[in-house]
C-alpha positions in Angstrom: 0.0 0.0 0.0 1.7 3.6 -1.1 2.3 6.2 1.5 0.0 9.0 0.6 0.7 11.0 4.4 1.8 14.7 3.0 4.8 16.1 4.5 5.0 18.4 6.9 5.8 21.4 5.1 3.8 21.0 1.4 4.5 23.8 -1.1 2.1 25.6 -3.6 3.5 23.0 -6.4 3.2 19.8 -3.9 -0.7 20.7 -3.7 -0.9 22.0 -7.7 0.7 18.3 -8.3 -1.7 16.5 -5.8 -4.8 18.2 -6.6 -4.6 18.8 -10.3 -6.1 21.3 -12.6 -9.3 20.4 -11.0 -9.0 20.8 -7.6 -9.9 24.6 -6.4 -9.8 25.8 -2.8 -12.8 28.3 -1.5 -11.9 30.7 1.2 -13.8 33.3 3.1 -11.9 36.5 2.7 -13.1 40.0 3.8 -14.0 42.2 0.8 -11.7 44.5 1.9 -8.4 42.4 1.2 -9.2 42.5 -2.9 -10.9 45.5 -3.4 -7.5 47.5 -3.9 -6.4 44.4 -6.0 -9.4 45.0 -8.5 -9.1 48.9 -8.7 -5.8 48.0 -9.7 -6.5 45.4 -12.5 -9.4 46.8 -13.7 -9.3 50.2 -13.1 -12.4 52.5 -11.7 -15.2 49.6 -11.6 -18.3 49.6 -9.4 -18.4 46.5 -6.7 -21.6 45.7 -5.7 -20.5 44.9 -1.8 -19.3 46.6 1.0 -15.9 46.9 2.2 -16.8 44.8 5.6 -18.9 42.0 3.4 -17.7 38.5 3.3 -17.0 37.6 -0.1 -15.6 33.9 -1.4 -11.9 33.8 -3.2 -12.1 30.4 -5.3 -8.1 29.4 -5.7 -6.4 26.6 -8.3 -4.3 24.7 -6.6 -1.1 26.4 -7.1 -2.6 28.9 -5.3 -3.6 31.7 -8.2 -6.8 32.8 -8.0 -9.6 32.0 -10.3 -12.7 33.7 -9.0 -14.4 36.1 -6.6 -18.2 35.2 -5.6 -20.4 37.0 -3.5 -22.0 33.5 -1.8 -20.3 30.2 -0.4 -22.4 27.9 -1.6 -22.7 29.7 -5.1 -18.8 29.4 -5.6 -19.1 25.6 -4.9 -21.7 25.1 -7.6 -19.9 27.1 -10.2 -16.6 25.1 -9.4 -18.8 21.9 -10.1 -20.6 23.2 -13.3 -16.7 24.1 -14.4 -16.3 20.1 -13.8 -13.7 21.0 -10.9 -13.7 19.6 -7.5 -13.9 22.6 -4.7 -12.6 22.2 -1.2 -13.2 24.5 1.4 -10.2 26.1 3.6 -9.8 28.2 6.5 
């Protein structure tokens, strides 16, 4: 039987190889942390949420991120209709 215990300290690129191009990680982040980040990127744009609102940051498993969604359970069911397998992390 193979050893599949992950070591204790697992880089991006360990969890990219273990996880695939379909594992993506979901994480509550404060609205806050990426509003500067899409001024930047996108210049003056309108977000339709507060500073202080909870928003969901949907990762690949190298760690980039792929997606901002307003709801928890609505970034898990896009990550499925995308045929990609969402974990949750804290």
């Amino acid at each position: 039987m193979e050893d599949t215990t992950l070591p204790m300290s697992t880089s991006s690129n360990d969890l990219a190889e273990l996880g695939g191009r379909k594992l993506v990680y979901i994480r509550a982040i404060p609205a806050s942390d990426v509003m500067g980040d899409l001024e930047s990127e996108f210049g003056d744009v309108e977000l339709d949420f507060e500073a202080d609102a909870t928003i969901y940051s949907v990762h690949a498993a190298d760690g980039e991120r792929i997606a901002l969604v307003g709801d928890r359970d609505l970034a898990f069911a896009a990550a499925r209709q995308y045929e990609m397998n969402p974990v949750s992390v804290h």
